[in-house]
N, C-alpha and C positions, 0 to 999 in steps of 0.2 A: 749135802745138796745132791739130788738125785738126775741124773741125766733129764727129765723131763722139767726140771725144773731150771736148771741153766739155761736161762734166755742170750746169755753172753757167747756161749760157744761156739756159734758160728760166725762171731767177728772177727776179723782181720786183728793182729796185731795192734798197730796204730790206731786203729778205734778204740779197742779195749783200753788201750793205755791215754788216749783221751777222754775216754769216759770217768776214769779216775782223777784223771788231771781236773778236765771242765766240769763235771757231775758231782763229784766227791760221790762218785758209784761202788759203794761196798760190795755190791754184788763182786762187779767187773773185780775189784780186788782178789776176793775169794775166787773167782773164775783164774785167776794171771797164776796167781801163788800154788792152786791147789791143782790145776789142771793142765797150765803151758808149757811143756818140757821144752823149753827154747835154750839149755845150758849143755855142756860139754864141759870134761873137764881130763884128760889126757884120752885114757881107751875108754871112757864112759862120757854116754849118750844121751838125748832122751831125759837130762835130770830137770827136776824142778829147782826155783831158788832157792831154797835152804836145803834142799841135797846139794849144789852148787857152791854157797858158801861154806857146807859143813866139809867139803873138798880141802876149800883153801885152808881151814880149822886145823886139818888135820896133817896138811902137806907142811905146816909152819912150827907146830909141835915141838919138833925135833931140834929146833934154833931158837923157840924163845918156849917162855912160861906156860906149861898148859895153862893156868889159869890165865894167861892175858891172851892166850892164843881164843880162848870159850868169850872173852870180855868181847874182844874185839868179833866174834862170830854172833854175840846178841847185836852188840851198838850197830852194825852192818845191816842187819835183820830187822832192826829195830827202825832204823832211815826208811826200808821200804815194804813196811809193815803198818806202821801207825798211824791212823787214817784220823786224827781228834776233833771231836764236835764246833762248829762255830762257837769260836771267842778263846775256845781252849788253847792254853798256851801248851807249847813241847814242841817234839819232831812232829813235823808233815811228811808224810810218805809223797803227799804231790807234787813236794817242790824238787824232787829225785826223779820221779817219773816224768818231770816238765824237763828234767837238763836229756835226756834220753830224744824225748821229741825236738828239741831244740836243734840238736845233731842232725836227728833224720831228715826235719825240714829243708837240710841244707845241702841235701843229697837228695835232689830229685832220684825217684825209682822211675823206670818205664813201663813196669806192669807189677802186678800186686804180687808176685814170687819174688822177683828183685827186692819189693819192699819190706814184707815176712824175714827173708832172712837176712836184709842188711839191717833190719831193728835188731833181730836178735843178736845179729853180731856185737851193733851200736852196745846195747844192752847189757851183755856178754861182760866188755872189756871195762862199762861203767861201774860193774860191782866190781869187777878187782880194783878199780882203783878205789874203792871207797873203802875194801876192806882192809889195801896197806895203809891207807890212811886211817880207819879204827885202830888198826893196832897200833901205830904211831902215837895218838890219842891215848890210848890204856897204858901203854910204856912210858909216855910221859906223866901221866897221870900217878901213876906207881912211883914214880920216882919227886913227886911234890906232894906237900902237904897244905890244908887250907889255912888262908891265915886271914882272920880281920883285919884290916887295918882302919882306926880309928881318924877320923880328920872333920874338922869344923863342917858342923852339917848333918853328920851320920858314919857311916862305914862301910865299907867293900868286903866282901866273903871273896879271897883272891886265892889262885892256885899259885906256888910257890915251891922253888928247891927245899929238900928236907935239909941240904947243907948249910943252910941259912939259917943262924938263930934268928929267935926274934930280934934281937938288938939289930943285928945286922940287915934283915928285912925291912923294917923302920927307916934305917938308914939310907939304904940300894931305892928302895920306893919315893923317898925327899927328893934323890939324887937325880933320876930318871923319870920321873912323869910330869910334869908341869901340870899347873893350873887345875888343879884334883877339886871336881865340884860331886859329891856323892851324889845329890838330888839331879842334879843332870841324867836324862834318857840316854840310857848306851854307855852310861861310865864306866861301868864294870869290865865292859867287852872294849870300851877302848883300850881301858890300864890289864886286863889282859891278855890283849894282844901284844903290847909295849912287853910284856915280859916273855911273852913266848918268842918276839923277834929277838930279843937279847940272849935268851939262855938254850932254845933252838934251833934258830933260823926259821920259825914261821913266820911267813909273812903274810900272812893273815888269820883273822878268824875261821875258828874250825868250820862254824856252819858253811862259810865261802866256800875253802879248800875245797869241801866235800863235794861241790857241785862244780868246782873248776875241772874243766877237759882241756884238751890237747886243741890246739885249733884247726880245722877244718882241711889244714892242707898237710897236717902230720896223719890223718888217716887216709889210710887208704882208699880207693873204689869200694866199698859196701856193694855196689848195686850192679856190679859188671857179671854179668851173665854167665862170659866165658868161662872167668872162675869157679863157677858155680858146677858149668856142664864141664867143666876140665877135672875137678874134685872126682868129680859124675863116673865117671867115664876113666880115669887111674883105680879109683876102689873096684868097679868094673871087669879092667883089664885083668886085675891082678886076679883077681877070683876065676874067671875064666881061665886062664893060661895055668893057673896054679892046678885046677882042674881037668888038664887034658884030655885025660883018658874019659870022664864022664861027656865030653861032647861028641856030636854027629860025625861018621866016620871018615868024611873029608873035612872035616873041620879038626878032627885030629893030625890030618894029613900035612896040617899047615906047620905044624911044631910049635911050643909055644910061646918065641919068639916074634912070627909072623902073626901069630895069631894076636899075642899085644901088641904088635903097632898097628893091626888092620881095625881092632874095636877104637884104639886112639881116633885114630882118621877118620872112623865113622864119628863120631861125636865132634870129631873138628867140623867135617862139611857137613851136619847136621847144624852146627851153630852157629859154622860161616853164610847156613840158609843153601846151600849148595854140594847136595846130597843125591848124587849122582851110582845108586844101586851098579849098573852095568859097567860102570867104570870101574868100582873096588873090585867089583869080581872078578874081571878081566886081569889085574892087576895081580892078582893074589889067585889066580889057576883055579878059582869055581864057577860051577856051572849057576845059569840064574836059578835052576830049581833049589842045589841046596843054601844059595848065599841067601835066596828068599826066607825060604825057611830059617835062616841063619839070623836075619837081620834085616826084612821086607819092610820096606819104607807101608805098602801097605795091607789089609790083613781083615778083616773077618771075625769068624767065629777061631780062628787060632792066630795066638801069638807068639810073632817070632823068639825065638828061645835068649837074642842078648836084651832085646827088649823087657821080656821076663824078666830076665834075670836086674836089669835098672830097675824094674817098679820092685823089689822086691828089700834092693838097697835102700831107694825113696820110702819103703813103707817104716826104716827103721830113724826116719827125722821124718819128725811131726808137724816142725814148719813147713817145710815143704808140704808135706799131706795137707794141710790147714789149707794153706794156700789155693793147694790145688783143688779142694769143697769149695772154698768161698767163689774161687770164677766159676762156679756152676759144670765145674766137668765131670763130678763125680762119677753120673754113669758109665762114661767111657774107661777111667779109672778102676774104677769099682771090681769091675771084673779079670783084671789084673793082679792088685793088690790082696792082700791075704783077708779071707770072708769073714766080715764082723770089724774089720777094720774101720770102719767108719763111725759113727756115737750116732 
């Protein structure tokens, strides 16, 4: 798909991911999968989903099976992948993308940045959870084997301990499932569920599990600002200070101490909306010419060098940048961030 031909790339997150949901929009699919770097995963950025799951793939190696570690990295991939034609039976990738939005709707955002990276957060924490529960899946799976079980009517293809002969399966199955009508809708998935609650505390069907989340007051604010420009503005500080000697020669003067708590403070009363230039200055022994040039609330054809240096950290998360295209502010942007940046 060539840049001129993605008509999806300048939507917002939550569009995109409703367009899959309401549309069964392949495109938007291929747009989310191949082009959204909305993942993280320790000191790496910027990943796509299955760079992001193949993270977790590799991070779990070391404590179980490669092969159940690769299982559990398709069956993941596979939940929010497979988009199948009306009537077709399997995985829906929409009913994954629908628990995501579910979430979101329940966290009002108050302007379209808020909402970009508290999806992606949303987003983020719902494929790990689906991927320990893959592998739970494959580990259990690896450890049963299939068994018919025959009864008045027809027969069940059931998953089963391998430590169970048949005689003994026959037996455990009488013992424990009442009322076994094979021709009944869902009997399979009732009697196996009966066995996954006895032999490993599931209690429920996988397809469920897979789309149960934490409820609403176990996550956190997604959509809180401060965090956002607090994040902002620590990665910031540290770069700056770490840098001493490359800054202007009263901004060296400050040590790099002072120098990280005065950018802190700038990005506090920049987000408390009370962002008072002459004030910091004063405080921290610079003149308005170089604190302007330091950190000028406003600016022209030059910009102030901490500012620079934020659009520079912002240009390395895409949410953000997304974002910041979709409210229409590119060009003010634009000439900040690094040339070509934009699609």
């Amino acid at each position: 798909m060539t840049i001129e031909s993605r008509s999806d790339r300048r939507l917002a997150l939550h569009e995109l991911i409703r367009r899959i949901v309401e549309c069964s929009d392949r495109d938007a699919l291929v747009e989310f999968h191949d082009y959204r770097t909305i993942f993280s995963y320790l000191d790496k950025s910027r990943l796509l989903f299955a760079e992001y799951v193949d993270c977790l793939r590799q991070a779990v190696e070391w404590q179980a099976d490669s092969s159940l570690a690769l299982q559990a990295y398709d069956l993941t991939t596979d939940k929010f992948l497979r988009l199948p034609n009306p009537g077709e039976p399997g995985i829906d990738c929409r009913k994954y993308f629908q628990a995501a939005l579910t979430i979101f709707s329940s966290h009002p955002a108050t302007d379209e940045i808020q909402a970009e990276l508290g999806l992606a957060e949303i987003f983020q924490r719902l494929v790990y959870r689906h991927f320990e529960l893959s592998l739970k899946e494959c580990q259990r799976n690896a450890e049963m084997t299939r068994y018919a079980w025959k009864r008045p009517g027809g027969s069940l293809l059931l998953l089963l301990p391998r430590s169970l002969s048949g005689a003994e399966r026959r037996k455990w199955l009488s013992e424990h499932v009442p009322d076994v009508n094979p021709s009944r809708p869902g009997e399979r998935d009732r009697v196996q569920m009966i066995i996954h609650q006895h032999f490993d505390d599931c209690r429920m069907p996988l397809e469920d599990a897979l789309l149960t989340v934490l409820p609403a007051s176990d996550y956190p604010d997604f959509f809180d600002t401060s965090l956002a420009v607090a994040g902002l503005a620590a990665t910031v500080a540290e770069e700056k200070s770490a840098r001493l000697l490359e800054q202007r020669p009263a901004i060296q003067k400050l040590g790099a101490a002072n120098l990280k708590a005065m950018i802190l403070r700038i990005f506090e009363d920049i987000a408390d909306g009370d962002y008072q230039e002459g004030l910091i200055a004063r405080q921290y022994g610079l003149s308005k010419a170089a604190f302007s040039r330091f950190a000028g609330g406003q600016w022209n054809s030059h910009v102030p060098d901490l500012f620079r240096n934020a659009a520079r950290v912002l240009s390395g998360n895409k949410v953000l940048v997304g974002a910041i295209r979709d409210l229409g502010i590119r060009p003010r942007t634009a000439e900040i961030l690094p040339e070509g940046f934009f699609p």
